[in-house]
C-alpha positions, 0 to 999 in steps of 0.5 A: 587734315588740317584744312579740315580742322586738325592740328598735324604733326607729321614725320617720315616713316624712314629715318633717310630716303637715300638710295642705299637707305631705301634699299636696306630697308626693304631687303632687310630693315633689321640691318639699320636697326640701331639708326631706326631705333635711335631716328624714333626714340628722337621723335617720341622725345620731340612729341612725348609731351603733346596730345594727339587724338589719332597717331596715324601710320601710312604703309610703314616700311621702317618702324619695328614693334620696340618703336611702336610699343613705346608710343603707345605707352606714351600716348595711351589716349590716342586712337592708333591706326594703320592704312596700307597702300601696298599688301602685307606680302610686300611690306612684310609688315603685318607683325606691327597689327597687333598695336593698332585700334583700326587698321585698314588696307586698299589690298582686298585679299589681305582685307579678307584674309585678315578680317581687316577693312577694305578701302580703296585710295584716293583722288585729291582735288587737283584730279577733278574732272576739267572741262580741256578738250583732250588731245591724245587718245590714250595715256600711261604714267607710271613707274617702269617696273615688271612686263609694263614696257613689253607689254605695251610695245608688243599689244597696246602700241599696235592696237593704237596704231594712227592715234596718239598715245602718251606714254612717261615711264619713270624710275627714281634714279639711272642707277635703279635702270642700270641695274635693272638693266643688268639683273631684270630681263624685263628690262633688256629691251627698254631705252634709256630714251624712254624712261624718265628719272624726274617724276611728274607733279600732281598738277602736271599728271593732272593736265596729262590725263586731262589732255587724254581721251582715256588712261591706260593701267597696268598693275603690278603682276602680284597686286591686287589693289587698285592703283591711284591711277585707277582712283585718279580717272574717277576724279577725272572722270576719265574712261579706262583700260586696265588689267586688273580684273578685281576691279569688277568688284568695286561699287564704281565699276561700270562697263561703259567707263572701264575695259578691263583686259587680260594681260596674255592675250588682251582684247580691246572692244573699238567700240569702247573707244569711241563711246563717252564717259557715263558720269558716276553719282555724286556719293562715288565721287566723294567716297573716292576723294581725299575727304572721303578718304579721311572720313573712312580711316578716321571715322 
Protein backbone atom coordinates (compact mmCIF):
# COMPACT_ATOMS: atom_id res chain seq x y z
CA UNK A 1 0.00 0.00 0.00
CA UNK A 2 2.36 2.59 0.45
CA UNK A 3 4.62 1.95 -2.33
CA UNK A 4 1.63 2.71 -3.69
CA UNK A 5 0.95 6.08 -2.25
CA UNK A 6 -0.73 5.43 0.95
CA UNK A 7 -0.31 6.45 4.28
CA UNK A 8 -0.45 3.12 6.57
CA UNK A 9 -1.13 2.43 9.86
CA UNK A 10 -1.35 -0.87 10.98
CA UNK A 11 -2.06 -3.22 14.10
CA UNK A 12 -2.31 -7.02 15.07
CA UNK A 13 -5.67 -8.33 15.13
CA UNK A 14 -4.81 -10.14 18.53
CA UNK A 15 -3.61 -8.26 21.27
CA UNK A 16 -0.87 -11.24 21.88
CA UNK A 17 0.33 -14.46 19.45
CA UNK A 18 1.64 -16.15 22.30
CA UNK A 19 0.92 -19.92 22.04
CA UNK A 20 -1.78 -19.98 24.79
CA UNK A 21 -3.25 -16.73 23.39
CA UNK A 22 -3.76 -18.02 20.19
CA UNK A 23 -5.31 -21.13 21.50
CA UNK A 24 -8.05 -19.29 23.62
CA UNK A 25 -8.64 -17.19 21.03
CA UNK A 26 -9.60 -19.60 18.80
CA UNK A 27 -11.52 -21.87 21.14
CA UNK A 28 -13.25 -19.34 22.78
CA UNK A 29 -12.48 -15.54 22.30
CA UNK A 30 -15.03 -14.57 24.88
CA UNK A 31 -12.66 -16.09 27.48
CA UNK A 32 -10.15 -12.93 27.17
CA UNK A 33 -12.96 -10.59 26.42
CA UNK A 34 -11.82 -8.10 28.99
CA UNK A 35 -7.80 -8.24 27.35
CA UNK A 36 -9.52 -7.89 23.86
CA UNK A 37 -11.54 -4.96 24.71
CA UNK A 38 -9.08 -3.04 26.71
CA UNK A 39 -5.94 -4.23 23.75
CA UNK A 40 -8.42 -2.03 21.27
CA UNK A 41 -9.94 0.61 23.18
CA UNK A 42 -5.95 1.35 23.57
CA UNK A 43 -5.99 1.63 19.89
CA UNK A 44 -8.81 3.90 18.86
CA UNK A 45 -7.34 6.38 21.82
CA UNK A 46 -3.98 6.05 19.88
CA UNK A 47 -5.70 6.94 16.39
CA UNK A 48 -9.24 8.56 17.53
CA UNK A 49 -7.78 11.59 16.04
CA UNK A 50 -6.44 10.73 12.55
CA UNK A 51 -8.26 10.03 9.15
CA UNK A 52 -8.40 7.36 7.37
CA UNK A 53 -9.85 6.62 4.18
CA UNK A 54 -10.24 2.69 4.40
CA UNK A 55 -10.05 0.72 7.98
CA UNK A 56 -9.28 -2.54 6.41
CA UNK A 57 -9.69 -5.75 8.44
CA UNK A 58 -7.70 -9.04 7.23
CA UNK A 59 -9.49 -12.33 8.50
CA UNK A 60 -9.78 -11.16 12.22
CA UNK A 61 -9.81 -13.65 14.60
CA UNK A 62 -10.18 -11.41 18.13
CA UNK A 63 -12.15 -8.12 17.38
CA UNK A 64 -15.73 -8.55 18.62
CA UNK A 65 -18.63 -6.23 17.60
CA UNK A 66 -18.44 -3.56 20.84
CA UNK A 67 -14.92 -2.98 19.11
CA UNK A 68 -15.91 -2.75 15.74
CA UNK A 69 -18.76 -0.44 16.67
CA UNK A 70 -16.83 2.03 18.49
CA UNK A 71 -14.56 2.50 15.28
CA UNK A 72 -17.11 3.06 13.12
CA UNK A 73 -18.45 5.76 15.33
CA UNK A 74 -15.03 7.37 15.26
CA UNK A 75 -14.29 7.16 11.74
CA UNK A 76 -17.57 7.80 10.40
CA UNK A 77 -16.06 8.81 6.98
CA UNK A 78 -13.91 6.15 6.45
CA UNK A 79 -14.99 3.21 4.01
CA UNK A 80 -14.60 -0.17 6.43
CA UNK A 81 -13.73 -3.50 4.70
CA UNK A 82 -13.30 -6.90 5.28
CA UNK A 83 -11.09 -9.51 3.37
CA UNK A 84 -11.46 -13.24 4.60
CA UNK A 85 -8.35 -15.53 3.85
CA UNK A 86 -9.99 -18.34 5.77
CA UNK A 87 -14.20 -19.36 5.45
CA UNK A 88 -16.77 -18.25 8.03
CA UNK A 89 -17.08 -21.66 9.47
CA UNK A 90 -13.55 -21.60 10.47
CA UNK A 91 -13.35 -17.92 11.89
CA UNK A 92 -16.80 -18.11 13.03
CA UNK A 93 -16.71 -14.79 12.28
CA UNK A 94 -19.43 -13.92 9.93
CA UNK A 95 -21.59 -11.84 13.10
CA UNK A 96 -18.66 -8.60 12.46
CA UNK A 97 -20.31 -8.35 8.55
CA UNK A 98 -23.01 -6.25 9.26
CA UNK A 99 -20.30 -3.20 10.23
CA UNK A 100 -18.57 -3.38 6.74
CA UNK A 101 -19.25 -1.32 3.63
CA UNK A 102 -17.52 -4.23 1.46
CA UNK A 103 -16.71 -7.35 2.39
CA UNK A 104 -14.87 -9.93 0.22
CA UNK A 105 -13.58 -13.53 0.90
CA UNK A 106 -11.05 -16.05 -1.16
CA UNK A 107 -13.96 -18.79 0.15
CA UNK A 108 -16.20 -19.34 -2.90
CA UNK A 109 -18.94 -21.26 -0.96
CA UNK A 110 -19.50 -18.69 1.64
CA UNK A 111 -19.26 -15.88 -1.44
CA UNK A 112 -22.34 -17.75 -2.89
CA UNK A 113 -24.11 -18.34 0.21
CA UNK A 114 -23.73 -14.88 1.30
CA UNK A 115 -23.91 -12.54 -1.64
CA UNK A 116 -20.33 -11.53 -0.87
CA UNK A 117 -17.45 -10.91 -3.61
CA UNK A 118 -15.37 -13.97 -4.61
CA UNK A 119 -11.49 -12.98 -4.51
CA UNK A 120 -9.08 -15.19 -4.52
CA UNK A 121 -5.24 -14.57 -2.86
CA UNK A 122 -2.55 -13.32 -3.89
CA UNK A 123 1.41 -13.64 -5.28
CA UNK A 124 3.77 -10.79 -4.30
CA UNK A 125 6.60 -9.91 -6.52
CA UNK A 126 9.35 -12.24 -4.72
CA UNK A 127 7.06 -15.28 -6.71
CA UNK A 128 7.84 -13.83 -10.25
CA UNK A 129 8.32 -16.29 -12.40
CA UNK A 130 12.70 -16.76 -12.32
CA UNK A 131 14.73 -17.90 -15.26
CA UNK A 132 17.16 -21.08 -12.46
CA UNK A 133 17.11 -24.43 -13.85
CA UNK A 134 15.06 -26.55 -11.57
CA UNK A 135 16.71 -29.29 -9.63
CA UNK A 136 14.16 -31.36 -8.15
CA UNK A 137 11.06 -32.77 -9.77
CA UNK A 138 8.37 -31.99 -7.38
CA UNK A 139 7.91 -29.52 -4.08
CA UNK A 140 5.71 -29.45 -0.99
CA UNK A 141 5.52 -26.76 1.66
CA UNK A 142 3.33 -26.59 4.01
CA UNK A 143 1.92 -26.78 7.61
CA UNK A 144 1.77 -30.61 8.78
CA UNK A 145 -1.93 -30.63 9.45
CA UNK A 146 -5.02 -33.40 8.67
CA UNK A 147 -4.09 -36.39 6.09
CA UNK A 148 -1.05 -34.39 4.45
CA UNK A 149 1.87 -36.24 5.75
CA UNK A 150 -0.18 -39.81 4.87
CA UNK A 151 -1.14 -39.01 2.11
CA UNK A 152 2.10 -38.27 0.40
CA UNK A 153 3.64 -41.23 1.97
CA UNK A 154 1.28 -43.62 1.00
CA UNK A 155 0.39 -41.98 -3.08
CA UNK A 156 2.87 -39.42 -3.91
CA UNK A 157 6.10 -40.50 -2.49
CA UNK A 158 5.70 -44.09 -4.59
CA UNK A 159 4.49 -42.40 -7.81
CA UNK A 160 7.76 -40.47 -7.52
CA UNK A 161 9.91 -43.06 -7.09
CA UNK A 162 13.61 -42.29 -8.59
CA UNK A 163 13.08 -38.42 -8.91
CA UNK A 164 13.69 -35.84 -6.26
CA UNK A 165 11.20 -34.72 -4.33
CA UNK A 166 11.35 -31.86 -1.57
CA UNK A 167 9.26 -31.80 0.76
CA UNK A 168 9.22 -29.24 4.33
CA UNK A 169 6.52 -29.72 6.77
CA UNK A 170 5.96 -27.12 9.34
CA UNK A 171 4.29 -26.36 12.55
CA UNK A 172 4.62 -23.42 14.92
CA UNK A 173 5.96 -25.03 17.79
CA UNK A 174 7.20 -28.72 19.14
CA UNK A 175 4.55 -28.25 21.75
CA UNK A 176 1.77 -28.19 18.93
CA UNK A 177 3.50 -31.76 17.62
CA UNK A 178 3.30 -33.45 20.78
CA UNK A 179 0.24 -32.68 21.42
CA UNK A 180 -1.05 -33.44 18.03
CA UNK A 181 0.83 -36.38 18.48
CA UNK A 182 -1.21 -37.40 21.62
CA UNK A 183 -4.66 -36.18 20.43
CA UNK A 184 -4.46 -36.56 16.39
CA UNK A 185 -4.37 -40.02 14.98
CA UNK A 186 -3.33 -38.41 11.66
CA UNK A 187 -0.28 -37.43 13.42
CA UNK A 188 0.83 -41.11 15.10
CA UNK A 189 3.17 -42.00 12.13
CA UNK A 190 4.82 -38.42 11.62
CA UNK A 191 8.73 -38.20 12.71
CA UNK A 192 9.83 -35.40 14.76
CA UNK A 193 12.64 -35.78 11.77
CA UNK A 194 10.24 -34.68 9.31
CA UNK A 195 8.70 -31.40 10.63
CA UNK A 196 10.22 -28.43 10.84
CA UNK A 197 9.31 -25.84 13.57
CA UNK A 198 11.11 -22.40 11.80
CA UNK A 199 9.12 -21.30 8.87
CA UNK A 200 10.44 -20.45 5.50
CA UNK A 201 10.86 -16.73 4.51
CA UNK A 202 9.09 -15.74 1.42
CA UNK A 203 12.40 -15.47 -0.66
CA UNK A 204 13.40 -18.75 0.46
CA UNK A 205 10.20 -20.57 -0.47
CA UNK A 206 10.58 -18.76 -3.43
CA UNK A 207 13.96 -20.15 -4.28
CA UNK A 208 12.47 -23.76 -3.36
CA UNK A 209 9.81 -23.51 -5.95
CA UNK A 210 11.98 -22.05 -8.35
CA UNK A 211 14.51 -25.01 -8.04
CA UNK A 212 11.33 -27.23 -8.42
CA UNK A 213 9.85 -28.61 -11.79
CA UNK A 214 6.25 -28.62 -10.54
CA UNK A 215 4.43 -27.59 -6.79
CA UNK A 216 2.57 -30.02 -4.84
CA UNK A 217 -1.04 -28.67 -3.01
CA UNK A 218 -2.95 -30.62 -0.51
CA UNK A 219 -5.88 -28.24 1.20
CA UNK A 220 -7.23 -28.60 3.80
CA UNK A 221 -10.19 -31.40 3.82
CA UNK A 222 -12.90 -28.59 4.50
CA UNK A 223 -11.69 -25.77 2.58
CA UNK A 224 -12.60 -24.80 -0.32
CA UNK A 225 -10.57 -21.65 -1.27
CA UNK A 226 -7.41 -22.01 -3.09
CA UNK A 227 -4.25 -21.67 -0.82
CA UNK A 228 -1.49 -19.26 -1.45
CA UNK A 229 0.65 -21.92 -3.04
CA UNK A 230 -1.79 -22.32 -5.63
CA UNK A 231 -1.60 -18.44 -6.37
CA UNK A 232 2.11 -18.61 -5.81
CA UNK A 233 2.69 -21.24 -9.03
CA UNK A 234 1.00 -18.30 -11.02
CA UNK A 235 3.61 -15.89 -10.22
CA UNK A 236 6.06 -18.58 -10.47
CA UNK A 237 4.54 -19.94 -13.37
CA UNK A 238 4.96 -23.26 -12.07
CA UNK A 239 2.88 -26.46 -13.04
CA UNK A 240 0.50 -28.02 -10.43
CA UNK A 241 -0.72 -30.72 -8.62
CA UNK A 242 -3.27 -30.28 -6.38
CA UNK A 243 -6.57 -31.62 -4.64
CA UNK A 244 -8.65 -29.12 -4.99
CA UNK A 245 -11.00 -29.69 -7.48
CA UNK A 246 -12.69 -26.02 -7.28
CA UNK A 247 -9.94 -24.90 -8.63
CA UNK A 248 -11.45 -25.75 -12.09
CA UNK A 249 -13.47 -22.74 -11.69
CA UNK A 250 -11.35 -20.14 -11.77
CA UNK A 251 -10.42 -18.04 -14.81
CA UNK A 252 -6.43 -19.20 -14.63
CA UNK A 253 -7.23 -23.04 -14.75
CA UNK A 254 -5.48 -24.67 -17.54
CA UNK A 255 -5.26 -28.48 -18.17
CA UNK A 256 -1.51 -28.24 -19.60
CA UNK A 257 -0.46 -26.24 -16.33
CA UNK A 258 -2.60 -27.62 -13.45
CA UNK A 259 -3.76 -31.85 -12.54
CA UNK A 260 -5.97 -31.95 -10.39
CA UNK A 261 -6.28 -35.47 -8.23
CA UNK A 262 -8.70 -37.12 -6.12
CA UNK A 263 -7.57 -37.44 -2.74
CA UNK A 264 -8.91 -41.41 -1.98
CA UNK A 265 -7.65 -42.60 -5.09
CA UNK A 266 -5.21 -40.01 -6.82
CA UNK A 267 -4.10 -40.63 -10.65
CA UNK A 268 -1.28 -38.88 -12.09
CA UNK A 269 -1.20 -38.77 -15.83
CA UNK A 270 2.95 -39.05 -16.48
CA UNK A 271 2.49 -37.14 -19.35
CA UNK A 272 1.67 -34.28 -17.16
CA UNK A 273 5.04 -34.45 -16.08
CA UNK A 274 7.00 -34.37 -18.86
CA UNK A 275 5.10 -31.32 -20.85
CA UNK A 276 6.27 -27.47 -20.21
CA UNK A 277 4.27 -24.77 -18.39
CA UNK A 278 1.97 -22.94 -20.96
CA UNK A 279 2.45 -19.25 -20.18
CA UNK A 280 -0.70 -17.58 -18.69
CA UNK A 281 -1.68 -13.59 -20.38
CA UNK A 282 -0.48 -10.74 -18.79
CA UNK A 283 -4.10 -9.56 -17.35
CA UNK A 284 -3.87 -13.06 -15.22
CA UNK A 285 -0.70 -12.43 -14.11
CA UNK A 286 -1.76 -9.17 -12.52
CA UNK A 287 -5.07 -9.81 -11.33
CA UNK A 288 -3.28 -12.42 -9.20
CA UNK A 289 -0.57 -10.19 -7.92
CA UNK A 290 -0.60 -8.20 -4.79
CA UNK A 291 -1.68 -5.03 -6.90
CA UNK A 292 -3.91 -6.61 -8.53
CA UNK A 293 -5.17 -7.64 -5.06
CA UNK A 294 -5.52 -4.17 -3.62
CA UNK A 295 -6.92 -3.04 -6.94
CA UNK A 296 -10.17 -5.48 -5.83
CA UNK A 297 -10.41 -4.85 -2.09
CA UNK A 298 -9.99 -1.17 -2.38
CA UNK A 299 -11.70 -0.53 -5.62
Amino acid sequence: MEKLGAEVTWFDDRPSNSFISKVFIRLNKNSLKQAIDSYYATILQSVKDKKFDYVLFISPESVNKKSLKAFKLNFTGSKFILYMWDSFKNKQSFDLVEYFDSVLTFDSEDASEYKLSLRPLFYIDTYKQAEVEPTNDLLFIGTAHSDRYNFIKKFIEPFFEGKKIKLYFFLSSKKLYWLKKAFDSNFRRIKYSDVSFESLSHQDNANFMNASKMILDINHPGQVGLTMRTIECIGAQKKLITTNSNIRDYDFFDPANILVIDRKDPQIDRSFLDTPFKPLPPNLLFKYSINGWLADVLK
